[in-house]
C-alpha positions in Angstrom: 92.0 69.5 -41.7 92.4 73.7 -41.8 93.4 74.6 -37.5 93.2 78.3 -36.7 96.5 79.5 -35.2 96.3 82.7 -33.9 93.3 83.4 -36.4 95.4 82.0 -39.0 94.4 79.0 -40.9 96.9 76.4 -40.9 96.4 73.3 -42.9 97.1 70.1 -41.4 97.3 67.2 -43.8 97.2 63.3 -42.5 98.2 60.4 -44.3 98.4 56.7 -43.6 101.8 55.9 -45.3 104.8 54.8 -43.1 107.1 55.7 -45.8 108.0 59.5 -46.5 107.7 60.4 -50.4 108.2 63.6 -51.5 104.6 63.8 -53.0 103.0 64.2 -49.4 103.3 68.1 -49.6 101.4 68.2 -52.6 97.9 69.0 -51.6 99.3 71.4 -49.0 101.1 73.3 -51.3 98.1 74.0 -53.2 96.4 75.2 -50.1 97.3 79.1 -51.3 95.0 78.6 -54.2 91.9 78.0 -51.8 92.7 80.9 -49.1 93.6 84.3 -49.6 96.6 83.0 -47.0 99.1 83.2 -49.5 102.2 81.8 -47.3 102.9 78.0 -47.9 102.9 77.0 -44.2 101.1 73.7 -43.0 102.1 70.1 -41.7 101.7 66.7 -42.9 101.4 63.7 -40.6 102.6 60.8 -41.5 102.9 56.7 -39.8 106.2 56.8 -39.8 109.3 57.2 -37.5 111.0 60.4 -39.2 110.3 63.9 -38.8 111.5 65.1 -42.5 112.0 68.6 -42.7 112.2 69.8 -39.5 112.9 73.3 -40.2 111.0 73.2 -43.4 107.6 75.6 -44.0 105.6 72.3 -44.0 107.3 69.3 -42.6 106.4 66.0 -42.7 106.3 64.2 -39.2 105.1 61.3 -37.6 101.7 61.2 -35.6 103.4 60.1 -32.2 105.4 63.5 -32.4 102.4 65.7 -31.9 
């Protein structure tokens, strides 16, 4: 899902897993590859209970914490 923050897009990725892996950032990263945003910024949601990466450029955190 791409949001448009401030007339930014910001890639918002969702994912079913309850367990954090380090492989959930993947397709985000790639999302400078597809935009002429070149910054690695984005979100991934996630089922679990963690936020991971808090202050990170694209944490992972669970869906209640939105």
């Amino acid at each position: 899902m791409i949001a448009d923050q401030s007339g930014t897009p910001f890639p918002i990725e969702i994912k079913s897993a309850k367990t954090h892996n380090t492989k959930m950032t993947a397709g985000i990263k790639k999302w400078p590859g597809f935009s002429a945003d070149t910054t690695q910024k984005g979100i991934v949601l996630y089922r679990g209970q963690t936020i991971v990466g808090k202050n990170a450029a694209i944490p992972v955190v669970p869906w209640g914490a939105v």
